[in-house]
N, CA, C and O of each residue as an XYZ file, in Angstrom:
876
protein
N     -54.369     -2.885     29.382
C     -53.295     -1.917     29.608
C     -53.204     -1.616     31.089
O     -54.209     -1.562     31.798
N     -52.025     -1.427     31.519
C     -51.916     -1.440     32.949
C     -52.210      0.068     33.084
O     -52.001      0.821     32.132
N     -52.877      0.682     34.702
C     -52.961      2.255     34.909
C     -51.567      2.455     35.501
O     -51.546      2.325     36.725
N     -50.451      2.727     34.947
C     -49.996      4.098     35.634
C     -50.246      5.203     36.028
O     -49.480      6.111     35.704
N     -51.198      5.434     36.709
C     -51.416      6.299     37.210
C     -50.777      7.368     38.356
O     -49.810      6.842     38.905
N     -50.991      8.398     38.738
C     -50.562      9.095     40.043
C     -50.466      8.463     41.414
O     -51.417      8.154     42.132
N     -49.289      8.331     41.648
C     -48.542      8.161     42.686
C     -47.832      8.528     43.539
O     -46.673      8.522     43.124
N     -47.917      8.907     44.703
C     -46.718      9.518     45.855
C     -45.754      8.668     46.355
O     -45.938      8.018     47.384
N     -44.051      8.594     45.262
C     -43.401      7.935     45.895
C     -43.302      7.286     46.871
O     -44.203      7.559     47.664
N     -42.446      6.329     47.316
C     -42.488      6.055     49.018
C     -40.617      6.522     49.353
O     -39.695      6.445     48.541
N     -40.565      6.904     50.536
C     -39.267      7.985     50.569
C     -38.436      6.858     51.289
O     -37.317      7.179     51.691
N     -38.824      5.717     51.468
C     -37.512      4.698     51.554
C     -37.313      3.961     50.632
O     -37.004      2.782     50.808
N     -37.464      4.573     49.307
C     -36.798      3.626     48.100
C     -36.405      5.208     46.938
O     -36.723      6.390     46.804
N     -35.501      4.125     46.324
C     -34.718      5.655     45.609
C     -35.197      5.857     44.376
O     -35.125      4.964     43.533
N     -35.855      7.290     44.061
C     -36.364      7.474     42.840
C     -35.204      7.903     42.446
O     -34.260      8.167     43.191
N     -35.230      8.014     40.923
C     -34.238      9.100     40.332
C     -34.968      9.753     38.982
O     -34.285     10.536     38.321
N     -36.517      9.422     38.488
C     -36.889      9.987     37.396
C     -38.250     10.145     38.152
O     -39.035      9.332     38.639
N     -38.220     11.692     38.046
C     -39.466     12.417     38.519
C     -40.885     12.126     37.628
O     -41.410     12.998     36.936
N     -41.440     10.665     37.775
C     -42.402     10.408     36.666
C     -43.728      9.379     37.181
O     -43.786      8.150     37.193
N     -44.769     10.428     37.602
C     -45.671      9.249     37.756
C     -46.231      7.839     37.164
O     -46.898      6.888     37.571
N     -45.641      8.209     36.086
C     -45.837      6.725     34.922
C     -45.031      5.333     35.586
O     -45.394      4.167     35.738
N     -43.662      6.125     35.919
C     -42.325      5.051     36.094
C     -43.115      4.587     37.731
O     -43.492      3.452     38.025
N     -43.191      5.617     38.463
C     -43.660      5.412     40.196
C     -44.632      3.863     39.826
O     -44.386      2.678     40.054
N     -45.390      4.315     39.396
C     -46.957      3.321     38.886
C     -45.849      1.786     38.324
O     -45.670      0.725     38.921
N     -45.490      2.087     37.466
C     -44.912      0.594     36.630
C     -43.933     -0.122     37.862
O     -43.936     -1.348     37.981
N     -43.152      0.691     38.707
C     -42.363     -0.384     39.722
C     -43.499     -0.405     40.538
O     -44.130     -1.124     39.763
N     -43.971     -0.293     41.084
C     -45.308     -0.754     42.313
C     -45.879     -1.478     41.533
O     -46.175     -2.388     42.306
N     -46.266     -1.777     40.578
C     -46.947     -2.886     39.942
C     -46.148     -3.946     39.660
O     -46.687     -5.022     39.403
N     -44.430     -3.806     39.659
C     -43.741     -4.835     39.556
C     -43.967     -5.232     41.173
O     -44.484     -6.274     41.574
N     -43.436     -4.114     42.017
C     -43.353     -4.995     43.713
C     -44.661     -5.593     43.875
O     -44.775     -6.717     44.365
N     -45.633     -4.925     43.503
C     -47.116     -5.961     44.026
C     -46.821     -7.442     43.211
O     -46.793     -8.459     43.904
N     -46.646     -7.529     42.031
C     -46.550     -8.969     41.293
C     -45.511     -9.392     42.486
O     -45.824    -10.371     43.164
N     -44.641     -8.903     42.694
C     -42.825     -9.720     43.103
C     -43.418    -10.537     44.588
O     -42.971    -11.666     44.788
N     -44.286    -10.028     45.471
C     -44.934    -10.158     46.656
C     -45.754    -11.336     46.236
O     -45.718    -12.332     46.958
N     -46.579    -11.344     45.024
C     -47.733    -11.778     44.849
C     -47.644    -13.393     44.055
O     -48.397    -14.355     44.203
N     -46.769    -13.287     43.430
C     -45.823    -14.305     42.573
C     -43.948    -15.013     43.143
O     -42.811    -14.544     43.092
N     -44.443    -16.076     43.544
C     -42.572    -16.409     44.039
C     -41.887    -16.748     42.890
O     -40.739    -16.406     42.609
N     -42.973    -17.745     41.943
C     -42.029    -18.138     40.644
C     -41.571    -17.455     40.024
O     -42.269    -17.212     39.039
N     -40.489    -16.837     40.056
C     -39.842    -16.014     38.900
C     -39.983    -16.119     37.457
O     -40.014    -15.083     36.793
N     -40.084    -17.434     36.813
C     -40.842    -17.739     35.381
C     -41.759    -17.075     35.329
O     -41.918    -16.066     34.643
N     -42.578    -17.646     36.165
C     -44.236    -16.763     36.301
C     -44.446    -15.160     36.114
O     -45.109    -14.436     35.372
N     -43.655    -15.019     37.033
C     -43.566    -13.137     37.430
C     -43.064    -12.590     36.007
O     -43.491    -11.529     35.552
N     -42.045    -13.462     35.279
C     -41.356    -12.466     34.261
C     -42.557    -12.732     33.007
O     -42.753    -12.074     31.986
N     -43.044    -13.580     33.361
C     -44.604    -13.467     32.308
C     -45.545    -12.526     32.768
O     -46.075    -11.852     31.885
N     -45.839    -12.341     33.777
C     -47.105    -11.552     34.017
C     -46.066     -9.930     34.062
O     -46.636     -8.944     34.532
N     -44.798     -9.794     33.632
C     -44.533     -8.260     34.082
C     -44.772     -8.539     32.199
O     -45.740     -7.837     31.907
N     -44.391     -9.083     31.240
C     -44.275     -8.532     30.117
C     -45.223     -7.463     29.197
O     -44.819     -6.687     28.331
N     -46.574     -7.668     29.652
C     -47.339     -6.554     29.079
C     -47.279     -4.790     29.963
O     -47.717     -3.804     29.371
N     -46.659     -4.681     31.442
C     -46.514     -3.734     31.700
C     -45.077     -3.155     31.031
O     -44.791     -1.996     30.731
N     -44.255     -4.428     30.904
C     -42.796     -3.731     30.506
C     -42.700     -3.814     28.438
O     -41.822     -3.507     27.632
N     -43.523     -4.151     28.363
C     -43.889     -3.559     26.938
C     -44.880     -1.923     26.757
O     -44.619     -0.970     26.022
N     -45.732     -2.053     27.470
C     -46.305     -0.633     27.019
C     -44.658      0.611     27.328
O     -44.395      1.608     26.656
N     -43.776      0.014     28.636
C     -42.896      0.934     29.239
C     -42.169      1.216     28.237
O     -41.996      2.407     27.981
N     -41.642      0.343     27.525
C     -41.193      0.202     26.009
C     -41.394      0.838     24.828
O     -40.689      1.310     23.936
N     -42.895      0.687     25.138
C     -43.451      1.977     23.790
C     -44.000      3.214     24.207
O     -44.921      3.705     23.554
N     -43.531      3.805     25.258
C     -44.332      4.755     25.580
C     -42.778      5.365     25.405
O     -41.742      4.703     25.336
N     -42.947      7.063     25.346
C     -41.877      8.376     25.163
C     -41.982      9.246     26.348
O     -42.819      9.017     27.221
N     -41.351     10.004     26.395
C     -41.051     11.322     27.268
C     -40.786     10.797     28.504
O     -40.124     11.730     28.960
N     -40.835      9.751     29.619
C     -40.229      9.520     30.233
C     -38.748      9.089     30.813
O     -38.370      8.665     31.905
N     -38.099      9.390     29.593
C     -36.911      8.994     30.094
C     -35.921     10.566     30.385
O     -36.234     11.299     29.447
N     -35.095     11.165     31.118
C     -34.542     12.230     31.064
C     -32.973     12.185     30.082
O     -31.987     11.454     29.990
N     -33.375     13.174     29.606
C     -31.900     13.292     28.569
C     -30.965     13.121     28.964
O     -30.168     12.422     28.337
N     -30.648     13.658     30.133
C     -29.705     13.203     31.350
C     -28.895     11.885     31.557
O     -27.736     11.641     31.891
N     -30.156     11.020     31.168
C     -29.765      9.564     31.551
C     -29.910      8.751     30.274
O     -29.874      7.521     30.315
N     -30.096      9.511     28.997
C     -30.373      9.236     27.844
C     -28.704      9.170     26.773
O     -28.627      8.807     25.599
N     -27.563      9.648     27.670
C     -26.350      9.902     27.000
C     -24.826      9.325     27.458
O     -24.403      9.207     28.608
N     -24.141      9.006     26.196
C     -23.125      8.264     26.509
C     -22.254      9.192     28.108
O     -22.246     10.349     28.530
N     -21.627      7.852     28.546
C     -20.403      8.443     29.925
C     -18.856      8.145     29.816
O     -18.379      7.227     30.483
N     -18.359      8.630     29.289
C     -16.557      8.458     29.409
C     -16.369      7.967     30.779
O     -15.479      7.133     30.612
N     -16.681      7.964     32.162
C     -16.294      7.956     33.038
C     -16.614      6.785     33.350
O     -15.858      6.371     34.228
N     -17.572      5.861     32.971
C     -18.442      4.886     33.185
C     -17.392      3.611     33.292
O     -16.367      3.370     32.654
N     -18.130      2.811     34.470
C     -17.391      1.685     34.964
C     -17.531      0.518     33.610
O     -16.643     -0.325     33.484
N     -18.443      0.547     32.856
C     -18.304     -0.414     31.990
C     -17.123     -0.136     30.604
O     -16.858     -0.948     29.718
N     -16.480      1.455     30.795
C     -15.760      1.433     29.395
C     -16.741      1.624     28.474
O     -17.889      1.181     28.437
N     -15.788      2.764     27.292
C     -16.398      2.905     26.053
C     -17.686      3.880     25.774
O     -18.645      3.860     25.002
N     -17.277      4.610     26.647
C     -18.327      5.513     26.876
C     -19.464      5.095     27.401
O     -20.168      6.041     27.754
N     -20.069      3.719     27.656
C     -21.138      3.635     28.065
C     -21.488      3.862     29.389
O     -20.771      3.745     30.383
N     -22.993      4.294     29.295
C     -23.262      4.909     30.403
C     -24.418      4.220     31.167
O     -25.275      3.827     30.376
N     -24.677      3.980     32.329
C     -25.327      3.232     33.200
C     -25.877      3.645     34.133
O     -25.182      3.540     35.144
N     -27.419      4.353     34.394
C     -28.126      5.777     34.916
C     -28.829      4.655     35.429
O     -28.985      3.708     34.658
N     -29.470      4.544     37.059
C     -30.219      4.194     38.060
C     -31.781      5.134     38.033
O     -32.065      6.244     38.484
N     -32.580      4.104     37.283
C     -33.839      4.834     37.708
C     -34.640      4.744     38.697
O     -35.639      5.408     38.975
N     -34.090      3.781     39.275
C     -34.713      3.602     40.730
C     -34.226      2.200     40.926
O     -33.857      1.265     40.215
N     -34.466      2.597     42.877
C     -34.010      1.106     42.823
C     -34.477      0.975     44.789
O     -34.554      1.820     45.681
N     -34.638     -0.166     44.753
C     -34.945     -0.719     45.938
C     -33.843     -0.557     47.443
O     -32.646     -0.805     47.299
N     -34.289     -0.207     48.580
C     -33.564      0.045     49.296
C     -32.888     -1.293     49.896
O     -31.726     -1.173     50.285
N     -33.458     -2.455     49.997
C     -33.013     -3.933     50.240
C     -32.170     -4.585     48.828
O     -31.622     -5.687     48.784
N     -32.214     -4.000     48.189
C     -31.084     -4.458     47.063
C     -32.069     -5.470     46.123
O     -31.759     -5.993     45.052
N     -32.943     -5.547     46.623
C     -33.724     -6.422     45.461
C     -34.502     -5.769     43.928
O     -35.475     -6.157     43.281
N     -33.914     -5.061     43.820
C     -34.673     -4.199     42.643
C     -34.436     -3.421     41.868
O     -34.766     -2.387     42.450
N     -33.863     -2.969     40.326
C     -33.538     -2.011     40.319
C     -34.216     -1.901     39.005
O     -34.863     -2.856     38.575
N     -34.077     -0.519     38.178
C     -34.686      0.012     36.717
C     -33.892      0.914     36.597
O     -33.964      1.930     37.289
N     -32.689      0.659     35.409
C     -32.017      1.552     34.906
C     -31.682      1.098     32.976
O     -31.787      0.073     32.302
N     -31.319      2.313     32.759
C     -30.845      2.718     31.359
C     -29.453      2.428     30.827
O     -28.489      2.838     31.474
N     -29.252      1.674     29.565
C     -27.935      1.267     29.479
C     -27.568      2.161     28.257
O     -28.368      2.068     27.326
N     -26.584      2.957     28.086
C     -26.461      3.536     27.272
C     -25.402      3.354     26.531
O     -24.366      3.852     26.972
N     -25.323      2.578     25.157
C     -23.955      2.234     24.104
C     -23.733      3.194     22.792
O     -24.347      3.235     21.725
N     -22.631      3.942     23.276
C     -22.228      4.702     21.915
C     -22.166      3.799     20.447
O     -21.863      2.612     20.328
N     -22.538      4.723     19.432
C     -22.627      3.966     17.937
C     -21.585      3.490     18.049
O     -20.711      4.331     18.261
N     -21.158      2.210     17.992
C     -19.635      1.518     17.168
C     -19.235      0.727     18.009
O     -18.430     -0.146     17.685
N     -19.891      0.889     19.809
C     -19.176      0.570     20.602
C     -20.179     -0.910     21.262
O     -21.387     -1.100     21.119
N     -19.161     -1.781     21.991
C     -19.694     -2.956     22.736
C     -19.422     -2.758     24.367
O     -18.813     -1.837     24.912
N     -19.899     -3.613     24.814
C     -19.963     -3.568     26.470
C     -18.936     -4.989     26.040
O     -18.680     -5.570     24.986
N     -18.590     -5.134     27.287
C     -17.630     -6.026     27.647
C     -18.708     -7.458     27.727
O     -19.924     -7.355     27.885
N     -18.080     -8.584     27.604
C     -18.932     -9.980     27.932
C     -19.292    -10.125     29.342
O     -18.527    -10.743     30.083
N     -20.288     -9.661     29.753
C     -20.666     -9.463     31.205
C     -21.809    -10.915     31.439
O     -22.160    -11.731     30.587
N     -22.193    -10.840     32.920
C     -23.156    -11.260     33.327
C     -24.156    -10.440     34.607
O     -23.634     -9.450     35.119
N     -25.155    -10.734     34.958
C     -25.726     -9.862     35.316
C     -26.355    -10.646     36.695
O     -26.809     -9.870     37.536
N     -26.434    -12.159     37.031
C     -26.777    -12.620     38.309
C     -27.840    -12.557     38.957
O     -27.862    -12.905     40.138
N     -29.396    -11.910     38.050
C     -30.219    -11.740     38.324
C     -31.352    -11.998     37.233
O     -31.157    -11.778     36.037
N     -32.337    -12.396     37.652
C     -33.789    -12.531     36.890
C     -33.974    -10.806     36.554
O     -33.388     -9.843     37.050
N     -35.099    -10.882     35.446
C     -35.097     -9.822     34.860
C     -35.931     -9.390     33.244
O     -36.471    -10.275     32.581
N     -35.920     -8.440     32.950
C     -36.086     -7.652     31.603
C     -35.385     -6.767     30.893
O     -35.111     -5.701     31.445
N     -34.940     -7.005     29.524
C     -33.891     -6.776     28.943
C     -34.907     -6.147     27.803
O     -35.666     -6.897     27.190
N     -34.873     -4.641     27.542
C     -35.359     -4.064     25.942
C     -34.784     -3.124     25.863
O     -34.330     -2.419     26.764
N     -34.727     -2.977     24.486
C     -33.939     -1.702     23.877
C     -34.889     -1.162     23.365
O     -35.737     -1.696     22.650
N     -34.777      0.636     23.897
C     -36.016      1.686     23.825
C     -35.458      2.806     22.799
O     -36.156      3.744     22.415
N     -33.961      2.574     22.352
C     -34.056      2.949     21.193
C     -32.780      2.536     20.631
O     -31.929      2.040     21.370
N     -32.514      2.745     19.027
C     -31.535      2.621     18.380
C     -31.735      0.626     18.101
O     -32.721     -0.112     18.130
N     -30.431      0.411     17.879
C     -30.326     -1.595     17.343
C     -28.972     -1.801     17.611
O     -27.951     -1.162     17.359
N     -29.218     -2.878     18.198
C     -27.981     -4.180     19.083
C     -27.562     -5.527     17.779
O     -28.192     -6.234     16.992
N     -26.424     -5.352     18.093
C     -26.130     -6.906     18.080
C     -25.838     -7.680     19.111
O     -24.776     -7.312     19.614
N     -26.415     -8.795     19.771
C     -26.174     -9.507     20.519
C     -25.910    -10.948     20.843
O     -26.484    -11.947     20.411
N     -24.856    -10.836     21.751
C     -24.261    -12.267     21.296
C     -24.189    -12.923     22.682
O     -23.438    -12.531     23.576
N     -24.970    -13.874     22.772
C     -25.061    -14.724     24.088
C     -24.362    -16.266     23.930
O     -24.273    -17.145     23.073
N     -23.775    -15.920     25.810
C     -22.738    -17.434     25.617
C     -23.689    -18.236     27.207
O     -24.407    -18.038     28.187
N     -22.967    -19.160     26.421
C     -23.143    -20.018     28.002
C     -21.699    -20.438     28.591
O     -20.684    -20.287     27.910
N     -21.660    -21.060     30.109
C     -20.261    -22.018     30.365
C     -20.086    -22.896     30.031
O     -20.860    -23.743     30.475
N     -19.283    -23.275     29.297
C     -18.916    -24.819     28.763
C     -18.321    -25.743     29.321
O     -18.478    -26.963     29.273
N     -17.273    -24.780     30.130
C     -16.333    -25.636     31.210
C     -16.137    -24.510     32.092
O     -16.349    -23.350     31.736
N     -15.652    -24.909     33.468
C     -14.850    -24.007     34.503
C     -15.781    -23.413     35.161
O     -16.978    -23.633     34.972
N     -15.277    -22.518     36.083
C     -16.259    -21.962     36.853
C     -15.789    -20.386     37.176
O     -14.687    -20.144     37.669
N     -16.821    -19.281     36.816
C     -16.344    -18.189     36.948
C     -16.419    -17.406     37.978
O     -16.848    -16.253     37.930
N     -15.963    -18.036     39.089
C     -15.496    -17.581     40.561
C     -14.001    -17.968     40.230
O     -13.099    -17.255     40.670
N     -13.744    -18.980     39.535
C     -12.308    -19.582     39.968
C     -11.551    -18.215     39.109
O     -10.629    -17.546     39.575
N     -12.167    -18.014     37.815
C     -11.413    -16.686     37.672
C     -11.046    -17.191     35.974
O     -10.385    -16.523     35.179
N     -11.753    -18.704     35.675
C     -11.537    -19.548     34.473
C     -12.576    -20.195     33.934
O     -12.880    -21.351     34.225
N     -13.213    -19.426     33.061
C     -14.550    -20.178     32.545
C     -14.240    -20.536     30.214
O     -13.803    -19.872     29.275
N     -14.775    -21.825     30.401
C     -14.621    -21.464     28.914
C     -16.089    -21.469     28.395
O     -16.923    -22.320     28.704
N     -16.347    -20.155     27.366
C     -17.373    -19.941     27.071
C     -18.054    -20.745     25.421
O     -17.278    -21.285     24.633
N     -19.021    -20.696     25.256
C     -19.738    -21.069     23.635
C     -20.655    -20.036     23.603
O     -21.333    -19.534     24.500
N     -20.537    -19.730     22.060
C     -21.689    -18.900     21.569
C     -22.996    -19.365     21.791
O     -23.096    -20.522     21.383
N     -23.887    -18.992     22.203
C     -25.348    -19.765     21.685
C     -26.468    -18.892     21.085
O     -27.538    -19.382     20.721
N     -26.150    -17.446     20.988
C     -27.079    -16.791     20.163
C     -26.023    -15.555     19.633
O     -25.022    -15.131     20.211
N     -26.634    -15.109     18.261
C     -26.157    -13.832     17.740
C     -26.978    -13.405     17.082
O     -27.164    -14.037     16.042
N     -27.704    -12.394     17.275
C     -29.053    -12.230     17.374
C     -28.919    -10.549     16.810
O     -27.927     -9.902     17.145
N     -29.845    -10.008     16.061
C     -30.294     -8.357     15.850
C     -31.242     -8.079     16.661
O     -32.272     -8.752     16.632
N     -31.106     -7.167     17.435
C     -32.517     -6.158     18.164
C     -32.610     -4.954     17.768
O     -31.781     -4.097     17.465
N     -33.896     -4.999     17.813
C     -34.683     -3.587     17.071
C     -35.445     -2.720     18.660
O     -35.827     -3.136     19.754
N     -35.409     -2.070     18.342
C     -36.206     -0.841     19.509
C     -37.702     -1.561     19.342
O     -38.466     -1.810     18.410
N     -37.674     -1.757     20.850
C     -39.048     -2.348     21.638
C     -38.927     -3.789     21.676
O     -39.801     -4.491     22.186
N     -37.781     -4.295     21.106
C     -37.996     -5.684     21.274
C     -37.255     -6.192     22.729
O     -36.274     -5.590     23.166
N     -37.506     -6.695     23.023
C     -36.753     -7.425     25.165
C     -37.121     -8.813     25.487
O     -38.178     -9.345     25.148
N     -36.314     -9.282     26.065
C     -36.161    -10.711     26.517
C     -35.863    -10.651     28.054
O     -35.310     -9.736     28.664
N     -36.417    -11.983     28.604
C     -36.265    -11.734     29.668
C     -35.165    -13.046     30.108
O     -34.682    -14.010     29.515
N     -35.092    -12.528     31.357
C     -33.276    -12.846     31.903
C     -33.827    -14.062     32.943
O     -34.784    -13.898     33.699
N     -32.990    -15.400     32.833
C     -33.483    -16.400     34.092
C     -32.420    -17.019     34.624
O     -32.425    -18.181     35.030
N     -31.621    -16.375     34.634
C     -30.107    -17.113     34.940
C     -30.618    -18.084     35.929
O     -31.461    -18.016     36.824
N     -29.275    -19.675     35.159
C     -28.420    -19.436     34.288
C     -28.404    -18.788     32.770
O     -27.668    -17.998     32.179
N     -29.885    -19.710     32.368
C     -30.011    -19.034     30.807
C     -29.802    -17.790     30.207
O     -30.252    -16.814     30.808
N     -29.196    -17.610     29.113
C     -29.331    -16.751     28.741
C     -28.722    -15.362     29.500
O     -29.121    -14.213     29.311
N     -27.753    -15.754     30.321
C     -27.402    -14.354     31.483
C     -26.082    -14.064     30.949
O     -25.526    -13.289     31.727
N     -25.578    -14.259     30.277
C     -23.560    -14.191     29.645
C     -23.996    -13.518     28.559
O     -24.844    -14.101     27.883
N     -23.534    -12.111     28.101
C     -23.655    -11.638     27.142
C     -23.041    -10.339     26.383
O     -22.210     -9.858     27.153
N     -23.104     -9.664     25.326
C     -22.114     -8.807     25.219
C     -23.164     -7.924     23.539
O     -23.452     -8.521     22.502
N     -23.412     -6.757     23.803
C     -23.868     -5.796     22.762
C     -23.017     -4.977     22.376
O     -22.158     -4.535     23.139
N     -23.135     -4.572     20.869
C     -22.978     -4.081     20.369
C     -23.879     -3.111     19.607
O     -24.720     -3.734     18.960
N     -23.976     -1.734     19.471
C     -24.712     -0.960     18.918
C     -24.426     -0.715     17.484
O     -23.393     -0.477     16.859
N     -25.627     -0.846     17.178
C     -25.274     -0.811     15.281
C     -26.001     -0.321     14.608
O     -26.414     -0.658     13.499
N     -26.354      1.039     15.609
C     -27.222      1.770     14.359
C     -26.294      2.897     14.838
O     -25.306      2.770     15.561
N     -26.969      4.422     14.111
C     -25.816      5.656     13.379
C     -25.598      5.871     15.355
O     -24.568      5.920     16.028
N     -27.351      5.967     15.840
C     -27.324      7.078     16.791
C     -26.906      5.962     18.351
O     -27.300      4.855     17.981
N     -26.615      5.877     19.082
C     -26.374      5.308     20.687
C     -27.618      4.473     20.535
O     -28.652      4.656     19.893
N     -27.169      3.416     21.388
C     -28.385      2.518     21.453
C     -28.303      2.562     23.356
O     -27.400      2.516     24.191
N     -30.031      2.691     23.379
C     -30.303      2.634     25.064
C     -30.999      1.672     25.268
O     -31.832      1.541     24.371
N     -31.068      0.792     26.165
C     -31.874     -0.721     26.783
C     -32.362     -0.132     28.102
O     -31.619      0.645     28.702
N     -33.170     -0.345     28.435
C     -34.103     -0.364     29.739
C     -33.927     -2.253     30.153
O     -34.276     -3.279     29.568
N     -33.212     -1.965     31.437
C     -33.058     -2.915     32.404
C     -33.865     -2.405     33.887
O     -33.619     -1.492     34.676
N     -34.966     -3.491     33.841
C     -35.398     -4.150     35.229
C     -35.008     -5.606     35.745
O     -35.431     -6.608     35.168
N     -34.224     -5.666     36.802
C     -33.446     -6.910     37.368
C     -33.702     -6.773     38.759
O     -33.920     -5.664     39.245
N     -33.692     -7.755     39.399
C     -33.998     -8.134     40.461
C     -32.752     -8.205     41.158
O     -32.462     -9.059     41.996
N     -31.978     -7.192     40.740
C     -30.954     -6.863     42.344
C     -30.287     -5.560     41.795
O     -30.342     -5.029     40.686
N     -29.636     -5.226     42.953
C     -28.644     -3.935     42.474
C     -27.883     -3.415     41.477
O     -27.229     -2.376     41.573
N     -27.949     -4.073     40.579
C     -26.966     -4.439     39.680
C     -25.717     -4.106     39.569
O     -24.699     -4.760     39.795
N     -25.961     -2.354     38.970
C     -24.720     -1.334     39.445
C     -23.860     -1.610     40.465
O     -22.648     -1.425     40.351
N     -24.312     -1.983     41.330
C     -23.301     -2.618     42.812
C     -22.923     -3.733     43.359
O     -22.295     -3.868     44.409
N     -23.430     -4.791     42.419
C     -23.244     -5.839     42.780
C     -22.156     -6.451     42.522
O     -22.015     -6.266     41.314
N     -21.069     -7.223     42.977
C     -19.700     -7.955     42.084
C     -19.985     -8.786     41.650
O     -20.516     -9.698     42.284
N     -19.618     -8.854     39.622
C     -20.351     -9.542     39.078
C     -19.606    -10.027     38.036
O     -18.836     -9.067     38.002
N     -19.051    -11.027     36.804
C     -18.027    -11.039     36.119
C     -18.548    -10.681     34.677
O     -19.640    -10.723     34.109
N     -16.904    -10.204     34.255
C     -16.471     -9.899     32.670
C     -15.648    -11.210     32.376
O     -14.939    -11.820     33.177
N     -15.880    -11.492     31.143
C     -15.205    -12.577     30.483
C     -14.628    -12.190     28.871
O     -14.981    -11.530     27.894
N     -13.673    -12.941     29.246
C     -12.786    -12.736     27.728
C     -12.674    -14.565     27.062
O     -12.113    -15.581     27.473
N     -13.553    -14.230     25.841
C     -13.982    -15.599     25.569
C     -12.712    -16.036     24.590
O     -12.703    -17.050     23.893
N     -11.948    -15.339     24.657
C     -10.511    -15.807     23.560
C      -9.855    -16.146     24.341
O      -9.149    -17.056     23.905
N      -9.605    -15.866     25.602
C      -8.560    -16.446     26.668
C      -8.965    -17.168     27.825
O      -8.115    -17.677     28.555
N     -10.676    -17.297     28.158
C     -11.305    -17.934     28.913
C     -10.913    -17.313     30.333
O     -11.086    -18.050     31.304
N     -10.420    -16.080     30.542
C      -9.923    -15.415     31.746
C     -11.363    -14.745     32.131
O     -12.182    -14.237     31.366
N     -11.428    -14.914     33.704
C     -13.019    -14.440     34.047
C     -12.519    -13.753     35.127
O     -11.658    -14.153     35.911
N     -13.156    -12.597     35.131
C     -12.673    -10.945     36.001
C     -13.892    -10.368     36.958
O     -14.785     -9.724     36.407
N     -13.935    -10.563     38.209
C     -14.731    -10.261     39.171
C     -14.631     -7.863     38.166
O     -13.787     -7.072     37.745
N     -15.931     -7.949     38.344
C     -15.640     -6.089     38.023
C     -17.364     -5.843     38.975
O     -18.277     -6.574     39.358
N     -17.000     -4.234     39.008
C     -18.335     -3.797     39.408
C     -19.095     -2.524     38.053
O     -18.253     -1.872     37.435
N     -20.122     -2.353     37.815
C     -19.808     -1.181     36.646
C     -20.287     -0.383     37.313
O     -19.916      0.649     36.754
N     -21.199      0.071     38.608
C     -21.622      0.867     39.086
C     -22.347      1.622     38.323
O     -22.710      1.307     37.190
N     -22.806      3.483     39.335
C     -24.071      3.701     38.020
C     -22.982      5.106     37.449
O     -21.788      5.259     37.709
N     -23.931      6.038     36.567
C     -23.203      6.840     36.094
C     -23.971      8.247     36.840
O     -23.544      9.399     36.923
N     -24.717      7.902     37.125
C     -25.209      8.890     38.080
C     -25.124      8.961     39.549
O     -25.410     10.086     39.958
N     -24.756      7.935     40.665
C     -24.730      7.999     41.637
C     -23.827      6.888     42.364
O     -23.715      5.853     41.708
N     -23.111      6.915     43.697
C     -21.981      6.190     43.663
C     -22.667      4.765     44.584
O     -23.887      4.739     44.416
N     -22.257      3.817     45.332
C     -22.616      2.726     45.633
C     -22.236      3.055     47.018
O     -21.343      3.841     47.332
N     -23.294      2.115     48.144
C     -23.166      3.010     49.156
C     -22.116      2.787     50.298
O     -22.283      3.359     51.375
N     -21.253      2.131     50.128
C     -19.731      1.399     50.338
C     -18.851      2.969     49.725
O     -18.183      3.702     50.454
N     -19.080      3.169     48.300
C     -18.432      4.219     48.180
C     -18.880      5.919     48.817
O     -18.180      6.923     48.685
N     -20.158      5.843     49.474
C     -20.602      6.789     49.924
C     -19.853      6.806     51.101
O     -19.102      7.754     51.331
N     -19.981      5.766     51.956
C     -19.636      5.794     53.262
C     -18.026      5.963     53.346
O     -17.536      6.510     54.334
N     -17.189      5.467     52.258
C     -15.802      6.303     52.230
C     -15.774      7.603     51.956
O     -15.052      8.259     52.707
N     -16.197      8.044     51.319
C     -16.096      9.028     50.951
C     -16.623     10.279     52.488
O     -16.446     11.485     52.663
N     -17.110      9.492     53.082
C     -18.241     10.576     54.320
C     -16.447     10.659     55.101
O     -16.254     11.294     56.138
């Protein structure tokens, strides 16, 4: 079992959940990320820390635990930054899907860990079949449709496995804990519509804090 133990943030990277547990689990990801180049490798040696993260409670804030009307992904879902790296290489946030509702067919452009910490998904992963989704025209294939249960996660190696689209299908919101290896929230990244093969540069940003392009307009 890994120690999370007590930790004093470091004040050039952005917390957003006041939790010595969470402090402990990303420093044990940056020491692996330093320590490991293969990304295969790394997403093996994080899986027993990002499983206990999985089964452990009270760290998450209610706050960041609830659907967002306002939210860049649509459908109420909501997309809370639990921290994240000041070089853009890093982030740990909460995906939050109202009962009934799906996220759009997204991709995500980054290596990673994908679990749902509570509620159950349906998920349906594509690959490209043809085209290229810069040009703005990709045609997609199914290659998984899959049930997830709370605590179960897969990890992300794009290309594999990175095109995908949930649905929540239990009574109460279903939340996923995402660790990815870039900004995510801010990054430009595509939605796809697999009935018309039309591919849409979008950003979903977070639901708690704005991107820092939009900070600096806003100043």
């Amino acid at each position: 079992m890994c120690d999370f133990s007590n930790e004093t943030p470091d004040p050039n990277k952005e917390w957003f959940v006041d939790s010595p547990f969470i402090t402990r689990f990303i420093e044990h990801v940056r020491e692996r990320m330093e320590a490991q180049p293969d990304r295969a490798l790394l997403l093996e040696e994080l899986k027993p820390a990002f499983t206990e993260l999985m089964n452990s409670e009270g760290w998450l804030p209610e706050e960041y635990a609830t659907p967002d009307e306002t939210s860049g992904m649509g459908g109420g879902i909501g997309q809370y930054a639990l921290y994240r790296a000041g070089d853009g290489s890093l982030t740990l946030f909460s995906l939050v899907v109202p009962a009934g509702s799906s996220t759009p067919v997204h991709d995500h452009l980054a290596w990673g860990l994908i679990g749902l910490y509570q509620g159950s998904q349906r998920e349906q992963v594509y690959a490209v079949a043809d085209g290229d989704p810069d040009s703005g025209h990709a045609q997609l294939e199914l290659t998984k449709d899959v049930h997830v249960d709370t605590g179960e996660f897969f990890p992300l190696l794009p290309p594999k496995d990175d095109i995908h689209r949930v649905t929540t299908t239990s009574e109460e919101a279903s939340i996923s804990i995402h660790l990815l290896g870039n900004d995510t929230g801010c990054v430009t990244r595509h939605s796809y519509e697999p009935e018309t093969s039309v591919v849409k540069s979008f950003r979903s940003g977070y639901s708690n804090l704005p991107c820092d392009d939009e900070s600096e307009a806003a100043d």
